[in-house]
N, C-alpha and C positions, 0 to 999 in steps of 0.2 A: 756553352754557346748553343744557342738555339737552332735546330734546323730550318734551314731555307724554307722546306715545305709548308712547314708550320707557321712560317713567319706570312709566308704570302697568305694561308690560311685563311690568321688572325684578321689580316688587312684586307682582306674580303668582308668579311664579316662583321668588321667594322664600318666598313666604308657601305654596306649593304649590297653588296655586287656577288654573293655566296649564291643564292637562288638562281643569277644570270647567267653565272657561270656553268652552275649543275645544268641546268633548260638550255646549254649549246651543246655540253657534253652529249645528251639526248639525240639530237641529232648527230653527232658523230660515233654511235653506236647504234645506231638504226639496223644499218645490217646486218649487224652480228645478229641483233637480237631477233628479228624478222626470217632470219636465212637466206638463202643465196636464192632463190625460188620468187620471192615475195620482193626481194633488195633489188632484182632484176627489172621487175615490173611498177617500182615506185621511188620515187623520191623527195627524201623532206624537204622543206623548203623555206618553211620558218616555224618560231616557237615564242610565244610572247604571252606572258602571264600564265602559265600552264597550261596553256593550247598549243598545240603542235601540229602543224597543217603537212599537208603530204599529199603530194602529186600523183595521182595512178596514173596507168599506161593508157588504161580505158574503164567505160562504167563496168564494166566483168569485174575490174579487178577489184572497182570502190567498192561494188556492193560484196564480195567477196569478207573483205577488209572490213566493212561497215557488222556483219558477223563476230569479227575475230578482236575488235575494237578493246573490248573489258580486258581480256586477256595479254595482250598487248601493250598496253598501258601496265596492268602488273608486271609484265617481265622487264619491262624498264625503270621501272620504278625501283624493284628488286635488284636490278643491276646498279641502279642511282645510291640505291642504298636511304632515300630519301623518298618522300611522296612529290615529288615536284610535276610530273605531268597528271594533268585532270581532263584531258580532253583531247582527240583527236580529230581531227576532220579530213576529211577527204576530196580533193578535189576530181 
């Protein structure tokens, strides 16, 4: 018998909702991956097509961010286990 996991998976993947699904996880690992520092002073807010927009506190923080952008993107990506984010912006 096939596990559940798997099943829902396959039915992702077929239905094409795999990518949708990865680009929310995204946003529900924001903090972790940012730290409590960074999680404090921003938050995501949406993610559509490999854009992932993100709200700072104030321009400090964007342009801070706007720095740390490349790197950021790979540790999510890394954690995604996937390339699914390509871009982030900052509001």
């Amino acid at each position: 018998m096939e596990h559940i996991e798997q099943a829902i998976k396959g039915f992702l993947k077929n239905a094409g909702l795999e990518d949708g699904v990865v680009q929310q996880k995204a946003m529900e690992i924001w903090d972790e991956v940012v730290g409590e520092k960074v999680a404090n002073n921003t938050s995501p807010e949406s993610i559509e097509h490999g854009i992932l927009t993100v709200k700072t506190k104030n321009p400090v923080w964007r342009q801070e961010l706007l720095f740390q952008k490349k790197e950021i993107i790979k540790k999510i990506n890394k954690r995604l286990k996937k390339k699914i984010i390509k871009e982030i912006r900052f509001l």
